[in-house]
N, C-alpha and C positions, 0 to 999 in steps of 0.2 A: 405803392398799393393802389390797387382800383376798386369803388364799389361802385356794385350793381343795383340798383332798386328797379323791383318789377311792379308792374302795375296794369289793371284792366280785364283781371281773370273773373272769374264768374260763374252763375248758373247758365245754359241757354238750352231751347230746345234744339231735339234734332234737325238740321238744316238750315241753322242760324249760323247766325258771323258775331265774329269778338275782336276787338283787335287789342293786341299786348303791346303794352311800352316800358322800355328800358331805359333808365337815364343812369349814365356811367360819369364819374366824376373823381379825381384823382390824378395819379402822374400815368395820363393818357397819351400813348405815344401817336404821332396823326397816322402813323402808317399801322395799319392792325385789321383784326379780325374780329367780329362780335358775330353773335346767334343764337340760338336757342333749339334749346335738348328738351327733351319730357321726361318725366319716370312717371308709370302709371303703378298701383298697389301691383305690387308680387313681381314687379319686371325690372330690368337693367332701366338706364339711364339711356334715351337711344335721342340722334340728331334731328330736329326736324328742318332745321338750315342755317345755313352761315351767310353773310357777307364781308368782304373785305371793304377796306378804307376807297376803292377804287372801283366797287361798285359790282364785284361778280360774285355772282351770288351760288348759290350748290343748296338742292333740297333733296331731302329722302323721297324716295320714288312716289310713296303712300301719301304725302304732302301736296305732292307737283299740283300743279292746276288749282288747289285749293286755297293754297296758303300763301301770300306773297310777304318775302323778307323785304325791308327798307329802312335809310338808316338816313341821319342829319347828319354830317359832320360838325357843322360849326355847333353844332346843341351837345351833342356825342349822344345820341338818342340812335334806339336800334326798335322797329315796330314789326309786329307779325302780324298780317291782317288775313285771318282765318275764317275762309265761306265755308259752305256747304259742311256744316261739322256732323262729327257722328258721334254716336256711343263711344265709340273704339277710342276716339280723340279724348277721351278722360285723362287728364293726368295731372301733376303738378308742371306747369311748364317755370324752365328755368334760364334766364338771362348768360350768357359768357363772353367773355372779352380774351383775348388771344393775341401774342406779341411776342415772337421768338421760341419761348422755353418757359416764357411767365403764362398762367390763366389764373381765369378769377370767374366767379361764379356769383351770382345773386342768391336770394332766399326763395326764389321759387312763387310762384301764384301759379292758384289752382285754377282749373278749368272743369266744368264736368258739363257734361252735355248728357240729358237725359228731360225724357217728355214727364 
């Protein structure tokens, strides 16, 4: 088993930065995959990026430039440091960890971005 606990969601206004942290703890394999998904009301569950254990990271196109993925191995700590946010960027964001065939998922912290 692996949990995820999120942490660092919030109010902000338009054009503001937040940064998300995940602390994963459990039978963590060193080799793996963590990131984080949104679901905003009325929508699918969509990627806003991943990193792997070796540091290559993959963002949804609407993220790039904005959003930077980073992670601590020795902590198992996974951080999304989100600039320039918008309206659009409302969602519940959600922590994930990845390892073959296994995932796990956190409970999610909200984010809402409005003035």
């Amino acid at each position: 088993q692996v949990h995820l606990v999120e942490s660092g969601g919030g109010l902000v206004q338009p054009g503001g930065s937040l940064r998300l942290s995940c602390a994963a703890s459990g039978s963590i394999f060193s080799i793996n995959t963590m990131g984080w998904y949104r679901q905003a009301p009325g929508k699918e569950r969509e990627l806003v990026a991943i990193i792997t254990s070796g540091g290559t990271t993959n963002y949804a196109d609407s993220m790039e430039g904005r959003f930077t993925i980073s992670r601590d191995n020795a902590k198992n700590m996974v951080y999304l440091q989100m600039n320039s946010l918008r309206p659009e960027d409302t969602a519940v964001y959600y922590c994930y960890y990845e390892r073959g065939l296994f995932r796990s998922w956190g409970q999610g912290t909200q984010v809402t971005v409005s003035s």
